[in-house]
C-alpha positions as CSV (number, residue, x, y, z in Angstrom):
1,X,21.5,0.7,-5.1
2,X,21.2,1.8,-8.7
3,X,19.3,5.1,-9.7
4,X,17.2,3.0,-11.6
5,X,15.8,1.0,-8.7
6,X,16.2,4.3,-6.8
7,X,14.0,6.1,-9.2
8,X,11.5,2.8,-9.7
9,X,11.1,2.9,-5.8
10,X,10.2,6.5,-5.4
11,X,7.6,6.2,-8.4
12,X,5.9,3.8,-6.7
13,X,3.2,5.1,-4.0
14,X,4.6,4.4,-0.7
15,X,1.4,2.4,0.7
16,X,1.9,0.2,-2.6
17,X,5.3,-0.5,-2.3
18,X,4.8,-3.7,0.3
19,X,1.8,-4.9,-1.2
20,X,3.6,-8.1,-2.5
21,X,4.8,-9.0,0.4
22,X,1.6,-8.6,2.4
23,X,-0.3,-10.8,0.1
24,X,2.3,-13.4,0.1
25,X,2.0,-13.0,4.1
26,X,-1.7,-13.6,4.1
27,X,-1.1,-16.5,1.7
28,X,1.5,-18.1,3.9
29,X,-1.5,-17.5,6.8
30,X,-3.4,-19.9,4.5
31,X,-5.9,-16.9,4.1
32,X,-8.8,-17.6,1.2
33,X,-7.6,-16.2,-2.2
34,X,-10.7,-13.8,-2.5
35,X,-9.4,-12.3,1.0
36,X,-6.2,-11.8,-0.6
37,X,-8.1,-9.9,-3.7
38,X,-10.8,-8.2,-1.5
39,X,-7.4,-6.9,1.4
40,X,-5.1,-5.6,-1.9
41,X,-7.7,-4.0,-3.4
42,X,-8.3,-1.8,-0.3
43,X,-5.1,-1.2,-0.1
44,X,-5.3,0.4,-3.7
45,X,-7.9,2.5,-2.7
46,X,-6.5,3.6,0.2
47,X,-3.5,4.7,-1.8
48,X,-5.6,6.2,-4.0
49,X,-7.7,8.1,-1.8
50,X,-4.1,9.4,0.1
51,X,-2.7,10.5,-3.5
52,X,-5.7,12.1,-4.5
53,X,-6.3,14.4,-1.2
54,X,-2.7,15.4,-0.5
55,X,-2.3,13.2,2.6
56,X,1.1,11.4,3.8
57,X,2.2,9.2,1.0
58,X,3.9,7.2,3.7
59,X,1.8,4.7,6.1
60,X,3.9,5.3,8.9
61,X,2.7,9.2,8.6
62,X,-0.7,8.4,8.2
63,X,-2.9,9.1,11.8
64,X,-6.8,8.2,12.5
65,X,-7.1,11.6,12.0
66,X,-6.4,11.5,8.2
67,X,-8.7,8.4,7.6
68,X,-11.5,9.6,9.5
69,X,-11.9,13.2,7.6
């Protein structure tokens, strides 16, 4: 892999980084387009809330215990 698309991949937030590909999976599961927007942007703020409160940047580290604080 290039650095560039080494370096592109670690500047993106971790949560953030499959957000493409889950929309275009709840678009392939015919899913309404607002459902799409409303799913994505909770997504963003989920990321946003992790980044801002020092919390596993990775989805696989997250635990109920994090959300729920």
């Amino acid at each position: 892999m290039p650095a560039e698309a080494l370096t592109a991949a670690h500047a993106t937030p971790p949560l953030l980084v499959d957000l493409e590909s889950f929309e275009r999976s709840l678009l392939a599961a015919n899913k309404a387009d607002q459902t799409v927007r409303t799913y994505a942007k909770a997504v963003e703020g989920l990321t946003s809330y992790v980044l801002s409160t020092g919390m596993p940047r990775d989805a696989r580290d997250l635990r109920r215990e994090h959300i729920e604080q």
